[in-house]
N, C-alpha and C positions, 0 to 999 in steps of 0.2 A: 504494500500500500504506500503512496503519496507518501511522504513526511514532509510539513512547512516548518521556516524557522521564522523565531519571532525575534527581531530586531526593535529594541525599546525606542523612541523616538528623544530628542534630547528634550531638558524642560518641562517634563510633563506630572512631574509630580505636583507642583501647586495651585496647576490650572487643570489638571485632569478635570475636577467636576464642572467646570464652567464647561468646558470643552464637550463631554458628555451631553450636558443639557441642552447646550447652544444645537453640536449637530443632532440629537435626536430630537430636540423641534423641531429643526428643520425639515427633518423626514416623517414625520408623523403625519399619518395619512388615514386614520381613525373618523370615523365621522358618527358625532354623537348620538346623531338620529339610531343607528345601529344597534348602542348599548341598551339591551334590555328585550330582545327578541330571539323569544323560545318560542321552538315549536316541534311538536315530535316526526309532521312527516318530513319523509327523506327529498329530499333532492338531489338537481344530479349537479355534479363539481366537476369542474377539468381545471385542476392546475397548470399553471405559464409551461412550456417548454423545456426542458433541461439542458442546462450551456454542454457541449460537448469537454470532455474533461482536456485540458492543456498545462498540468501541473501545478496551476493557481489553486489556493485554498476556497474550496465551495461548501458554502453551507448544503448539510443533506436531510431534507425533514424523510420520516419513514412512513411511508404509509402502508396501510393494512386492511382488512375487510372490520366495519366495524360491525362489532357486536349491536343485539336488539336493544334501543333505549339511550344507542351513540348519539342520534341525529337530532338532540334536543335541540342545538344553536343552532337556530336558521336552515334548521334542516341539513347541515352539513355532514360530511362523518367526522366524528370524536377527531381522528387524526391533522385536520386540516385547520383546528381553531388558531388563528391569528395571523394563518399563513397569508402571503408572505411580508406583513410587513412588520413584525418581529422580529424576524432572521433580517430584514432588512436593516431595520435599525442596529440589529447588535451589531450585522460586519460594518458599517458605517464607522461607527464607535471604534470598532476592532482596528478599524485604517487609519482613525482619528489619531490613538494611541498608541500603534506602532507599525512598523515598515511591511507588517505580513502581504499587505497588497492582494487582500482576497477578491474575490467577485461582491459586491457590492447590489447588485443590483438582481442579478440571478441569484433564484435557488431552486437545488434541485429538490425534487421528491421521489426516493425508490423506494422497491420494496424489498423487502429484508432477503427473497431468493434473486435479485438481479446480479447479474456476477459485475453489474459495473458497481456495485458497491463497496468492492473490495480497492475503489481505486483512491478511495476517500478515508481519512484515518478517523474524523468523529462524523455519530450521527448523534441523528435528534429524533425522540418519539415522544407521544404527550399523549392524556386522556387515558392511560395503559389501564382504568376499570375493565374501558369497551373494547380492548386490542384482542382478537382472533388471532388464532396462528396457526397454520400449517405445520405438517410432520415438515415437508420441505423448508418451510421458513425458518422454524426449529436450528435445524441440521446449519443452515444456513448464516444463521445469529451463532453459533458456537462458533462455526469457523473463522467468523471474521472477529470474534473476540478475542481466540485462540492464536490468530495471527497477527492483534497488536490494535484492533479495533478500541474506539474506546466510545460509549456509550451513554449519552444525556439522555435520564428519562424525567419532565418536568409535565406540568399541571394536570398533576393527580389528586385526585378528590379522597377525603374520607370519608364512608358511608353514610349516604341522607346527603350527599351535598350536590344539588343538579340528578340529584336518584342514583348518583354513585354509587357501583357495586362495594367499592373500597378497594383492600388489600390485597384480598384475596384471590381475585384472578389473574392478578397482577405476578404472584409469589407461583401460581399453578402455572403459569406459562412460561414463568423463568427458569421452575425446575424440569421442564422437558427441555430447555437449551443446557440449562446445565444442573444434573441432576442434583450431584451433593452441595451446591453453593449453599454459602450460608450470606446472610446480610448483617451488616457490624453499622452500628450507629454512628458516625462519624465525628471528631475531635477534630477541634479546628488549629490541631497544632498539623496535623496531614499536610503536605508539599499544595495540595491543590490549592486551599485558601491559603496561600503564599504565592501562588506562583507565578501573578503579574500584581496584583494589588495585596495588601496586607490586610485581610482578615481575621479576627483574634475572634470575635464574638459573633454568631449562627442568630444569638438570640434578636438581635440588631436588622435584622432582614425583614423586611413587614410585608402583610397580606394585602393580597389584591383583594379578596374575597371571601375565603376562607375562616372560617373560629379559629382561636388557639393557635399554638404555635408551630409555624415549619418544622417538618421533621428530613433529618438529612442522612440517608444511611450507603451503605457501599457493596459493591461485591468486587471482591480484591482475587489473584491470580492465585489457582489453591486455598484460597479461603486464608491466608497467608496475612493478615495484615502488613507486613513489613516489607511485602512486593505490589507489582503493579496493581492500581485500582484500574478495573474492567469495566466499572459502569456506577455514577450516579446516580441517584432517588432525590429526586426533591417532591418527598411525600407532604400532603394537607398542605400544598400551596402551589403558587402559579407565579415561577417568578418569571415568564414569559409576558404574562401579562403588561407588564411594566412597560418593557420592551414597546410591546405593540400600541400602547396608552400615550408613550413619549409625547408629551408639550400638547397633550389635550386640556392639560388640567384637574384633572380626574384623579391624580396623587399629585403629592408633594415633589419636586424633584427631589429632595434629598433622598428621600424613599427610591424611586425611580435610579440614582444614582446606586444604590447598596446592591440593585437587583442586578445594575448592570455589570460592575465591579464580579458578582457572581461570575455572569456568564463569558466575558472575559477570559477570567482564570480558569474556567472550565477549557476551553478553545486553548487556552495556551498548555495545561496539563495536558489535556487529550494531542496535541503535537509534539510534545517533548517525552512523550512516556510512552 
């Protein structure tokens, strides 16, 4: 797979937030009329195109067949919430703050058995209550985690929230990719909340929408703690959201800033590890 490197831009530590906020106004393309429309029937979706891969770093949303009770938002499936201007705003940010020189504009969306998946070293999946899987998909998710993949799984619901299954299906599908995984609660002394912005305190991250607090857990290479982390959980919360929210007004930016600060480090851990 791909590997990008991430070259730090010079200056940016005291205006990173200003910088943050400035360009994800800029790109926020949210339209408030939008916020607040549930409905269960489905519709149909076609995602923009996929850039042909050229070695640049591409955001990869995953898409999947979504379970019964996905298509609450606007009738979309679970998989597609925020797309794509989310991913848009984060590689914005991600250019903003340093030399990676991602696609910006494009993002792709595969599914977990496309063998161009493996050409891309992180993805991104969301909604994992409603995520169906295939025996092929399965087989397909181990190998690319197997082979250095690394794996953001973000707005996931806890039970009762949007009729969220919760946990549970989420744990059932990740032990047919990988049977004996275990998931460890994550300590914010780990490389990832360090690895472009310094994050000390998890508790500090605030909800788009959700009760209670974000929970943040791991699945690590052999269940290993002190080797590779294979894949994030940002369980009972949405910090995509924020992302996609940027310079609506709808949160605070400081807020808006902690989420993005997140997914940053996520992007720069999943390329260096």
């Amino acid at each position: 797979m791909g590997k990008g490197r991430i070259a730090p831009r010079a200056a940016v530590g005291a205006v990173v937030l200003v910088v943050i906020a400035a360009a994800a106004a800029a790109m926020a393309q949210v339209q408030l009329g939008d916020f607040g429309r549930y409905t269960g029937r489905r519709r149909a979706f076609n995602p923009q195109p996929n850039v042909a891969y050229d070695g640049r770093f591409t955001f990869v949303r995953v898409s999947y067949e979504t379970a019964p009770g996905g298509y609450w938002w606007r009738g979309q499936p679970s998989w597609s919430h925020g797309y794509p201007i989310a991913e848009r705003n984060l590689m914005k940010i991600m250019n903003e703050v340093s030399y990676l020189g991602a696609h910006d504009a494009e993002i792709n969306t595969l599914s977990l058995d496309d063998p161009e998946l493996f050409k891309y070293p992180v993805a991104y999946i969301i909604e994992v209550s409603w995520w169906t899987l295939t025996d092929r998909e399965a087989a397909a998710l181990r190998a690319y985690i197997q082979k250095g993949g690394f794996l953001i799984v973000d707005d996931f619901k806890a039970p009762g929230d949007f009729g969220s299954p919760g946990w549970e299906p989420f744990e059932e599908n990740m032990k047919r990719v990988l049977p004996n995984l275990r998931f460890y609660d994550m300590e914010t002394s780990h490389p990832i909340f360090h690895a472009f912005f310094e994050i000390d305190d998890v508790d500090i991250v605030p909800q788009a929408y959700n009760y209670g607090k974000p929970v943040f857990r791991g699945v690590y290479e052999d269940n290993d703690p002190t080797k590779r982390l294979q894949i994030i959980v940002n369980y009972n919360t949405d910090i995509s959201q924020f992302w996609e929210w940027s310079g609506t007004g709808l949160r605070p930016i400081d807020q808006t800033n902690e989420a993005y600060k997140l997914g940053v480090n996520y992007i720069v851990y999943g390329l260096t590890h």
